[in-house]
FIDOMI-657342 format. One record per residue (C-alpha): x, z negated, y negated. Coordinates in steps of 0.05 Angstrom, whole numbers, padded with zeros to 5 digits, always signed. Layout:
BEGIN
XZY ...
% end
This chain:
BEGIN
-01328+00571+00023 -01258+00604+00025 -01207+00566-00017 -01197+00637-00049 -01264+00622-00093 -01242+00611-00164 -01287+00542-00174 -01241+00522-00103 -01170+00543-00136 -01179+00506-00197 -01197+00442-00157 -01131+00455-00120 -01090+00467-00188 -01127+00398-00215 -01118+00357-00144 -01116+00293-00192 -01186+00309-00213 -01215+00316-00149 -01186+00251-00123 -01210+00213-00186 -01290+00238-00171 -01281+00218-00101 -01317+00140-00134 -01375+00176-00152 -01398+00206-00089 -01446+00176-00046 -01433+00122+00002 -01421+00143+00080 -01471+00114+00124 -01432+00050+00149 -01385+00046+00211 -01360-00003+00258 -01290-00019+00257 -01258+00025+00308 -01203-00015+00344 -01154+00031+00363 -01122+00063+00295 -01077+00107+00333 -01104+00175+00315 -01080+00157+00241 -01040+00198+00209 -01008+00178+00154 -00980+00237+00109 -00939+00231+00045 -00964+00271-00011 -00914+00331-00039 -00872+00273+00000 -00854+00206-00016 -00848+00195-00082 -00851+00122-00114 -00816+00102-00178 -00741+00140-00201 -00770+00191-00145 -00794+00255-00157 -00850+00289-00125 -00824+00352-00076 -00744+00337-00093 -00707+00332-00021 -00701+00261-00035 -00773+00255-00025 -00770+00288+00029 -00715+00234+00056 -00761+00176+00037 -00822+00200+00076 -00781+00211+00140 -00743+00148+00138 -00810+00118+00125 -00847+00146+00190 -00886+00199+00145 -00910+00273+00158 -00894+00309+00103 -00936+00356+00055 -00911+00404+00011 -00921+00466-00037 -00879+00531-00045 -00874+00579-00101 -00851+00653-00108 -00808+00667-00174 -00814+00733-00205 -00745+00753-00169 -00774+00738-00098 -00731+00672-00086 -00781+00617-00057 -00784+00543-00092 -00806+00480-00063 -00862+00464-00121 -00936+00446-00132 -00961+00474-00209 -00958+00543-00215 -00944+00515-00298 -00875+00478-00298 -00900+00441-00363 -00927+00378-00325 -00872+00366-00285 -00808+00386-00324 -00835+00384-00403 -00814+00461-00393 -00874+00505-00414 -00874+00576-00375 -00898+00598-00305 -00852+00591-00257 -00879+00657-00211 -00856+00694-00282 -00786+00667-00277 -00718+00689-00255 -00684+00653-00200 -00632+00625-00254 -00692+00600-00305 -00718+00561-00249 -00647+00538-00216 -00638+00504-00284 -00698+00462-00289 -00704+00388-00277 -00758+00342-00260 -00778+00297-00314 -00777+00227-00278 -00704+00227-00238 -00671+00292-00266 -00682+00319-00195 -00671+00401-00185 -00730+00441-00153 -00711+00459-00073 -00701+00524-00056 -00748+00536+00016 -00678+00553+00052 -00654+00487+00035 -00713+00445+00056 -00716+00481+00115 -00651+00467+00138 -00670+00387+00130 -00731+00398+00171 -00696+00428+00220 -00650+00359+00232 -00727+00321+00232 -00757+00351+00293 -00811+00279+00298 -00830+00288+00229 -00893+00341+00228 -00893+00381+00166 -00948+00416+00123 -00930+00479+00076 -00990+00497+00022 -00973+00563+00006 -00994+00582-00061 -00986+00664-00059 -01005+00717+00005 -00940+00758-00024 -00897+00702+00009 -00929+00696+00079 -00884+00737+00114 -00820+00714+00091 -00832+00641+00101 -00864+00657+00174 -00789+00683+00192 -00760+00625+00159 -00802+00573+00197 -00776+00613+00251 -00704+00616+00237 -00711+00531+00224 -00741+00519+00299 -00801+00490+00268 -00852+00535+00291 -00889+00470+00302 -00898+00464+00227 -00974+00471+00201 -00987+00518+00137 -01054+00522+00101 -01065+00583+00039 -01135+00609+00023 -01114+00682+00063 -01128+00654+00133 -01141+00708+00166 -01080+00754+00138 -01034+00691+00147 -01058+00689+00216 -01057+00766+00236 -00977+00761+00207 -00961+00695+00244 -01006+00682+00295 -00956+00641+00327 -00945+00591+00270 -00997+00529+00270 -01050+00540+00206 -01090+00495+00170 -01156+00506+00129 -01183+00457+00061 -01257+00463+00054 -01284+00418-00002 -01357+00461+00000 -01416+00428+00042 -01430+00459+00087 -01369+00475+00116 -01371+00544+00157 -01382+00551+00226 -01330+00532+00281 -01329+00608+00304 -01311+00630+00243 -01247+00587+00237 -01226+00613+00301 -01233+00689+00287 -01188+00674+00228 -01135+00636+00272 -01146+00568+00237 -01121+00514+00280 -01134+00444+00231 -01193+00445+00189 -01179+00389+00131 -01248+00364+00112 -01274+00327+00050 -01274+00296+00005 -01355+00301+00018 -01357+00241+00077 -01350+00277+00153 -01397+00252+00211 -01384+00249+00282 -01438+00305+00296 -01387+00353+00257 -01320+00320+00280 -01349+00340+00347 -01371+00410+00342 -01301+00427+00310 -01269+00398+00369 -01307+00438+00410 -01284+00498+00390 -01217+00483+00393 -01205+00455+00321 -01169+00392+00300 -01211+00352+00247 -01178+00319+00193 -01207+00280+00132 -01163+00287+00069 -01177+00224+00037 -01163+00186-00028 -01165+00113-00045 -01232+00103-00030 -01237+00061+00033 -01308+00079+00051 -01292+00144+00061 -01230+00134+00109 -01272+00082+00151 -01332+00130+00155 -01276+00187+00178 -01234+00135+00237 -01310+00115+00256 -01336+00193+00261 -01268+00204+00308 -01230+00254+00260 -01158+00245+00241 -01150+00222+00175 -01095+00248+00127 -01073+00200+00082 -01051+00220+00008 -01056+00146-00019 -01046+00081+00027 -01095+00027+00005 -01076-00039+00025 -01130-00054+00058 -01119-00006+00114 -01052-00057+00134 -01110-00105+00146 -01163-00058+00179 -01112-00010+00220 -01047-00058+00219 -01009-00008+00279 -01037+00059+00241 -00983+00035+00182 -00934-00013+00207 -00860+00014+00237 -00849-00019+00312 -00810-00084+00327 -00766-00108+00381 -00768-00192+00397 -00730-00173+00457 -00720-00138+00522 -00695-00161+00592 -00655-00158+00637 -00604-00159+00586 -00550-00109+00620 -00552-00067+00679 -00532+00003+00701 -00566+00070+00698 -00636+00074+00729 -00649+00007+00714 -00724-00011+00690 -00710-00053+00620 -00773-00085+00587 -00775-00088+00512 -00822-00127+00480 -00850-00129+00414 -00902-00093+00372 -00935-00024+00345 -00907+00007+00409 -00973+00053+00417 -00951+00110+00389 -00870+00111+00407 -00843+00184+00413 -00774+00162+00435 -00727+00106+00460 -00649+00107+00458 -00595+00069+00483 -00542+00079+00431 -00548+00151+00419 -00582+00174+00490 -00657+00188+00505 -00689+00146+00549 -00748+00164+00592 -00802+00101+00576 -00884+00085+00588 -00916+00054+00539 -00944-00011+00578 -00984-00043+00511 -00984-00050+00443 -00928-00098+00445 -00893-00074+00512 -00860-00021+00536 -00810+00000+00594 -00749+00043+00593 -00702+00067+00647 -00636+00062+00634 -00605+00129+00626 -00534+00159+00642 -00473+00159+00605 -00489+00100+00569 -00446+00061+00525 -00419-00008+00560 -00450-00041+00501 -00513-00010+00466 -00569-00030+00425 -00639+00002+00439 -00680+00042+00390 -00763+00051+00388 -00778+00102+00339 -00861+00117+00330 -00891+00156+00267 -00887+00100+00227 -00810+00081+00221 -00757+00060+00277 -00729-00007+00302 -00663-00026+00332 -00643-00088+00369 -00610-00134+00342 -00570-00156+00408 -00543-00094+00449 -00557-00074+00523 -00490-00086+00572 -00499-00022+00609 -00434-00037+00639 -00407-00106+00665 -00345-00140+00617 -00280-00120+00655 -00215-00156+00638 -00163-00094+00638 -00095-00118+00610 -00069-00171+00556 -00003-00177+00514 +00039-00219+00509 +00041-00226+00584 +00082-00305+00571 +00076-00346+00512 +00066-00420+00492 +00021-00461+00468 -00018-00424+00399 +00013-00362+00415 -00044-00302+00407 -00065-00260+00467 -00102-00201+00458 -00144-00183+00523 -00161-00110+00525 -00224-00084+00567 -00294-00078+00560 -00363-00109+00550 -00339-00169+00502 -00385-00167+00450 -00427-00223+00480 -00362-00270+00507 -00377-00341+00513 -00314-00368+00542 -00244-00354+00547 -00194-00393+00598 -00126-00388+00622 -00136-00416+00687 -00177-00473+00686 -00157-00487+00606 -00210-00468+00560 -00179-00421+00502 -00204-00408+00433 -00212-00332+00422 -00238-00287+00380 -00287-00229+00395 -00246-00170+00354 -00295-00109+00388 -00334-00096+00445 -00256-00073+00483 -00217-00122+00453 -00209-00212+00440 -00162-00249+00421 -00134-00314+00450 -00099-00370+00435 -00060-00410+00482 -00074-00476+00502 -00044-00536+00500 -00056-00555+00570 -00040-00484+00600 -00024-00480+00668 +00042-00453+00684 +00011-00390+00714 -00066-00374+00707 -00100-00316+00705 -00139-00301+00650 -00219-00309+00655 -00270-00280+00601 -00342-00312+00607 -00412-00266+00584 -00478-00289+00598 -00481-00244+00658 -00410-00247+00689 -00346-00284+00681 -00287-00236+00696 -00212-00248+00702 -00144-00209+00692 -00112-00183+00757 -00040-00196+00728 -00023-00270+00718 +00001-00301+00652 +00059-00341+00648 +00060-00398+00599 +00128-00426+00574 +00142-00485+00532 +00157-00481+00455 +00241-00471+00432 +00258-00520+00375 +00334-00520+00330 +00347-00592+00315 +00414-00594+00288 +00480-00560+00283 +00550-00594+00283 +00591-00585+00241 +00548-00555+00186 +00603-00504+00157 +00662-00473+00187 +00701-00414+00176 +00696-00351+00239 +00713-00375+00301 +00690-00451+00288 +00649-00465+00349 +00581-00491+00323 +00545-00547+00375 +00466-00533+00370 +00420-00585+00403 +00344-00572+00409 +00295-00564+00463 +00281-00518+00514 +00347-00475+00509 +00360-00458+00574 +00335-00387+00574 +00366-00366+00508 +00381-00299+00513 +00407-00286+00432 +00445-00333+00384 +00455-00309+00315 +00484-00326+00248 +00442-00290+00192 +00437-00221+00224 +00507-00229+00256 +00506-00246+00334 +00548-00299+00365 +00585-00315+00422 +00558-00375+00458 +00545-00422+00520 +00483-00453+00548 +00505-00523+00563 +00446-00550+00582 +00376-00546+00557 +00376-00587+00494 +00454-00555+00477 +00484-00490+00462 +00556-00478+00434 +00561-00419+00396 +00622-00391+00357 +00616-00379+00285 +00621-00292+00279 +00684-00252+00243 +00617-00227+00199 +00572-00283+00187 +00544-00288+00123 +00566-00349+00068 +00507-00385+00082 +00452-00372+00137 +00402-00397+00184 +00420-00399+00261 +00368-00367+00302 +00368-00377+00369 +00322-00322+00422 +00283-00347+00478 +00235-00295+00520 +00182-00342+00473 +00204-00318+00411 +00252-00332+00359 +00271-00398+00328 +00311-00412+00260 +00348-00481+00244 +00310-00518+00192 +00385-00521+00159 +00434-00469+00137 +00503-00464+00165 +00558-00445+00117 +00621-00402+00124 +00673-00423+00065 +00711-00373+00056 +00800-00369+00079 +00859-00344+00048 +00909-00333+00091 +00955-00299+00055 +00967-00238+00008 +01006-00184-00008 +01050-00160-00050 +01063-00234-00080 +01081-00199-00142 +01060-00145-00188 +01044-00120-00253 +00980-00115-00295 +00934-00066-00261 +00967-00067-00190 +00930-00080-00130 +00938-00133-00086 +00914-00137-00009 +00885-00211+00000 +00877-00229+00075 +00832-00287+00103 +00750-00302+00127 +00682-00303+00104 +00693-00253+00052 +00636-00213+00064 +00596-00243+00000 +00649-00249-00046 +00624-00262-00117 +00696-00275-00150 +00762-00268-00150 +00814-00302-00190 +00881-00302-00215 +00886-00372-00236 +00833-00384-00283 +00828-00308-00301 +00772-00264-00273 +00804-00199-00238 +00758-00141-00212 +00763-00128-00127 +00731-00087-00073 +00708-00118-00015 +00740-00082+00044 +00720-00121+00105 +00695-00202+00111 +00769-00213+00124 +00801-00168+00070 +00789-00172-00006 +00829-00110-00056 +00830-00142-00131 +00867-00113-00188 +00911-00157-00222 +00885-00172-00289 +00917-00151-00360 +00915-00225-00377 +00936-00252-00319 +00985-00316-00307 +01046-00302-00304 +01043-00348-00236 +00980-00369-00214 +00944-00391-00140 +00883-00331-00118 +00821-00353-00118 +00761-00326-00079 +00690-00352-00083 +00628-00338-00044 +00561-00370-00044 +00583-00411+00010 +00646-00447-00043 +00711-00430-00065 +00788-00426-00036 +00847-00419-00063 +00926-00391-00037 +00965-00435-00028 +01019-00392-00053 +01020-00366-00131 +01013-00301-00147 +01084-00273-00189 +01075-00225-00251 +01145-00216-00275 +01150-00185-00344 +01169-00108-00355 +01197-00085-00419 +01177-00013-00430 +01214-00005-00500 +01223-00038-00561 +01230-00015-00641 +01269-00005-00682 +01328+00000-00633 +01376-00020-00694 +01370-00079-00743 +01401-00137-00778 +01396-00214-00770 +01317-00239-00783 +01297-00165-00783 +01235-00160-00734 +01235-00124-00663 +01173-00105-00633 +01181-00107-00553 +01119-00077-00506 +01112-00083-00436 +01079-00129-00386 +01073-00204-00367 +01083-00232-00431 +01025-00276-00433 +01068-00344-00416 +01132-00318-00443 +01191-00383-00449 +01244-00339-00480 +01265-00273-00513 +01342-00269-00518 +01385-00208-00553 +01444-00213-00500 +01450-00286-00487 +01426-00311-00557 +01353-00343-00562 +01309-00312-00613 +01254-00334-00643 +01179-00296-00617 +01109-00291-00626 +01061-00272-00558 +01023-00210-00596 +00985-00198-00534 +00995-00201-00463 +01036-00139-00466 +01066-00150-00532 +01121-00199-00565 +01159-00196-00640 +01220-00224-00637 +01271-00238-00699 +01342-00212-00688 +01383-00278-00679 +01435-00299-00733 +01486-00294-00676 +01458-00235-00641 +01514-00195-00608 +01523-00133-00647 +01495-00108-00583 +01465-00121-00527 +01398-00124-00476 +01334-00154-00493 +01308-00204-00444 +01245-00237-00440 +01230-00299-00384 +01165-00318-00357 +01149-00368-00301 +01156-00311-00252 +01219-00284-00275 +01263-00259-00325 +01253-00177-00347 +01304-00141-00388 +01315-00076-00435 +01346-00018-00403 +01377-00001-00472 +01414-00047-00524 +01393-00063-00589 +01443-00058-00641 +01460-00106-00699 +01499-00077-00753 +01543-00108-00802 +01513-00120-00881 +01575-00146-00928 +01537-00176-00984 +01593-00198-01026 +01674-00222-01024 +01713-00270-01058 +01761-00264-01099 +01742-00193-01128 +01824-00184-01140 +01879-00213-01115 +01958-00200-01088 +01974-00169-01023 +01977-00230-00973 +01915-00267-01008 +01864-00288-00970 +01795-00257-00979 +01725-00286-00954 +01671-00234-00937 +01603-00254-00934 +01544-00216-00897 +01507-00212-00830 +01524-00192-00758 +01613-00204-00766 +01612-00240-00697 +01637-00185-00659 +01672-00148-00723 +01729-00110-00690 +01761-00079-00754 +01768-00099-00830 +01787-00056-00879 +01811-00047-00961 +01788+00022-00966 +01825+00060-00909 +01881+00003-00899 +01871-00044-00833 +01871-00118-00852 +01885-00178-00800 +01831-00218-00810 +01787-00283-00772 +01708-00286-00751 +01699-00355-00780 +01624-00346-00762 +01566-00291-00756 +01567-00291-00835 +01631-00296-00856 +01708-00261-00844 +01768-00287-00881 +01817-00228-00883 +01885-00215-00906 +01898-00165-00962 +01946-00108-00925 +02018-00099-00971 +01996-00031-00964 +01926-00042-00996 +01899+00002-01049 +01897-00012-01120 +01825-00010-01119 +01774+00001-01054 +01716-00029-01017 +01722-00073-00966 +01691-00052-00900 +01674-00087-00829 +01670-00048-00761 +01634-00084-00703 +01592-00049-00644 +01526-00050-00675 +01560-00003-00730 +01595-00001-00796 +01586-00032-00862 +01619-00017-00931 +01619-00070-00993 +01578-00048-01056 +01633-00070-01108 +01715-00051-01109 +01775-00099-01092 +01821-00099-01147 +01891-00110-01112 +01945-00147-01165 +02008-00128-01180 
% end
């Protein structure tokens, strides 16, 4: 009966049930064991879908393939036409959404997700276009409405899977649509209907059971042209009563006792090995192992192979073109695939080039070429070399100790030994013992002793080449460089390599002299000499000065506001410290000084430079007293004996600096003695600043008079004097006038 029959589609909607009565049918008659299992087909079930799978998601769809598995699925029309890969036409079951999914919109049923992974439901257009990349695997499409049969027929043909088998329950419309598209038709009734009939309606597969098949039926189907297959459950009676009647059987569920029964119907092929083990195309290769029977392709690397199967556990394959140099061989059958676990040299190991073409002892080589993988020597000559096997194109070497001083280089596979056409050229290892002296300034030339010299092409201090001489091969003489850093290694460059002295060499720095020798605070001065070129300090004595370095032989520092007044230059680098041997000069400068005018002990403030050692500050030639304010500022006291006036001097160690304007002392007259006296009487007058007094005078009356000292003037009242006037002294720093009157006596 027609899968159309109501009592039929509910079976179909309820496949669970079905499979579950399948017990409580009556035992096949008993059959042999059949020994050949190859007609087994083993189908996965809306595909493969164990645990954190779900059923009909494109991941199950991966799993079956991977697996070796046909695959059987179910498709669904929504109510806006788009086609969905899914089994209940209710999407309660599988999603915990309740609704029919042939009454949805395209975006109802886009946003569903299986309950068990959170998969989303395929589209047909994208499992189709997975199919399409599985040619091997044989698909099954149950569709569930006759509105969809012409729209999936185009698809199937737009894929390239034409091969793919559908079954629905409209045969004969499916058929008279697509007669060119393979079709499949479930009978669960017994009887099942006549062979003729099948074919009138186009049907190609008739899937049987689950009522038990004989070989009487098995064999009137396949007389009319139909392929008999059992759709079977976990009931092993039933699928050894189907292999034993000759049918197909489709698999849904894979007892475990099938392994046993049918171990090559199940089991994915395996390789033990294969031989020869390289050779070029055309070659006959024999790969051994088991499950061959039913292998639908071999590969080398990526490229078919045309192969017999010879056995169960044997087959031969001919070596195609274009094959890798190196590649591993690939059985695939239903069941799964199996790759070698050694690779096929399709192409002998050729040695093409290797760099470095010279080296010594533990220097690396790395050969280029082909067909390495496998290497199981290395030599350079007849010295057997440690190597590494990088890639199939590509080892590398290590020199020997006991290389040969030219050898060609030989790589060693189980099928060949190769060598290099170019020769390498060993040379012996470049050592720097010592270096004598261990310092010197640029232009010092530096002995080096060491070992294997004589092709040194490069001597170098730091970064800085030298000059130098090979005087034999254990000595070179090298000249210390105008640039060589303060402290470096010496490298010296062989066509081996590179060596460094173990010790550093040091280049103290030199001055030779510097100019101008003297200067003031915040002048620049040009320092000559070597090895400044790392110059960490430059001093003025013990004081810190800032400095640019212009060159490694020529240093610009600034002299310092606090400066010596004379002091030796310092420079110091990381390779020590020198010193001038000439001081540096910073004569004093006086800018100005205030007040301009003042008396004995009155304070002058005098600015300018160098006054950081100051020995003396004079007013003329008379020593005053001072306190250093600052480098750049002194207070003096005005001198009891200052010269009424005169330049201000002040003497450092480098020299003496003085005012370009005088100061002035003026006179004070602070009293006189006696108050009154005759014309002719002598009168003292006491005060400040009467050592150069030029005039003395009773009101406007000269007196002759004598400087008896800076504070005192004995004077001579005039005949002509006034009755009664003020006394009053003249000197250069000014005039002075008494307070009181001199009363002149009759």
């Amino acid at each position: 009966m027609p899968l159309g029959e109501p009592a039929v589609r509910a079976f179909l909607l309820s496949l669970t049930a079905v499979v579950a009565s399948l017990v409580a049918l009556p035992a096949a008659p008993a059959v042999a064991a059949p020994t050949d299992c190859s007609s087994l087909e083993a189908i996965a079930h809306r595909g493969l879908h164990p645990a954190r799978v779900d059923e009909n998601s494109m991941t199950s769809f991966e799993r079956a393939a991977a697996e070796g598995f046909s695959i059987e699925t179910d498709l669904w029309a929504d109510a806006q036409g788009q086609m969905w890969i899914f089994h209940d036409r209710n999407t309660l079951r599988s999603t915990g959404v309740d609704g029919y999914i042939d009454k949805m919109t395209t975006a109802q049923v886009a946003a569903l997700r299986y309950k068990k992974a959170g998969s989303r439901i395929p589209t047909l257009e994208e499992a189709m276009a997975y199919w399409a990349t599985i040619p091997e695997t044989r698909v099954y499409i149950e569709l569930k409405q006759q509105t969809t049969v012409e729209r999936v027929a185009q698809q199937i043909r737009d894929a390239g899977r034409v091969d793919t088998t559908w079954f629905t329950t409209h045969a004969a419309y499916t058929h008279r649509v697509a007669p060119d598209i393979r079709l499949a038709a479930r009978y669960i009734t017994s009887p099942p209907p006549d062979p003729q009939v099948l074919t009138d309606q186009g049907v190609d597969i008739i899937i049987m059971g689950p009522t038990g098949i004989t070989a009487t039926e098995v064999d009137r189907y396949q007389a009319g042209g139909i392929e008999v297959q059992d759709r079977l459950a976990n009931d092993t009676r039933e699928w050894r009563n189907t292999i034993g009647a000759g049918a197909n059987a489709q698999l849904t569920d894979f007892p475990q006792e099938l392994v046993s029964f049918c171990p090559d119907a199940l089991q994915p092929p395996t390789i033990e090995g294969f031989t020869p083990s390289g050779g070029p195309a055309g070659t006959p290769v024999t790969v051994t192992g088991d499950f061959f029977t039913d292998a639908s392709r071999v590969t080398f690397g990526n490229v078919s192979a045309t192969f017999v199967v010879d056995s169960r556990t044997q087959l031969t394959a001919v070596v195609p073109e274009n094959v890798p140099a190196r590649a591993n061989i690939t059985v695939r059958t239903p069941n799964g695939s199996v790759t070698s676990s050694t690779p096929f040299q399709a192409a002998p190991a050729v040695v093409d080039t290797f760099t470095p073409t010279t080296g010594s002892p533990g220097t690396p080589v790395v050969v280029t070429g082909a067909g390495f993988l496998d290497a199981t020597a290395v030599a350079f000559g007849t010295a057997s070399a440690p190597f590494v096997v990088d890639s199939d194109t590509q080892i590398t070497a290590t020199v020997p100790t006991d290389v040969p001083a030219s050898s060609r280089i030989t790589v060693t596979t189980p099928s060949t030994t190769v060598e290099s056409n170019a020769l390498f050229t060993a040379t012996r290892p470049v050592g720097v013992d010592a270096l004598s002296p261990s310092a010197g300034v640029p232009g010092t030339a530096v002995v080096i002793t060491g070992t294997n010299l004589s092709e040194t092409s490069a001597v170098a201090f730091g970064a800085s080449s030298a000059s130098y001489t090979v005087d034999s091969d254990t000595q070179i003489t090298a000249i210390v460089p105008v640039d060589a850093p303060a402290v470096s290694k010496v490298s010296v460059t062989t066509p081996t390599g590179t060596v460094q002295s173990t010790d550093s060499f040091k280049v103290p720095p030199t001055i030779g002299s510097f100019t101008p020798t003297t200067g003031t605070n915040g002048s620049s001065v040009v320092i000559t000499g070597t090895g400044f070129a790392e110059a960490r300090f430059v001093r003025f004595g013990a004081v810190t000065a800032t400095f640019t370095i212009d060159s490694p032989t020529q240093i610009t520092a600034t002299v310092p506001a606090d400066a010596p007044a004379s002091s030796k230059l310092g420079v110091t680098t990381p390779a020590g410290t020198t010193q001038s041997t000439d001081p540096f000069k910073m004569p004093p400068t006086i800018g100005s000084f205030t007040p301009t005018t003042g008396t004995n002990g009155s304070s002058v403030v005098i600015t300018g430079t160098g006054f950081a050692e100051a020995r003396f500050v004079r007013f003329g030639a008379v020593t005053a007293t001072f306190t250093i304010d600052s480098p750049t500022q002194i207070t003096a006291t005005v001198p009891a004996d200052a010269p009424a006036s005169s330049k201000l001097g002040v003497t450092t160690p480098a020299g003496t600096a003085q005012s370009t304007d005088p100061f002035k002392v003026a006179p004070t007259i602070t009293s006189f003695t006696p108050s009154s006296a005759r014309a002719g009487s002598s009168v003292v007058i006491t005060g400040t600043g009467f050592l150069q007094a030029r005039i003395v005078r009773f009101g406007a009356v000269t007196a002759t008079f004598t400087v008896d000292s800076p504070t005192q003037i004995t004077a001579t009242v005039p005949a002509n004097a006034p009755a009664r006037s003020k006394l009053g002294v003249v000197t250069p720093g000014g005039v002075t006038q008494s307070q009181a009157a001199f009363q002149l006596l009759p």
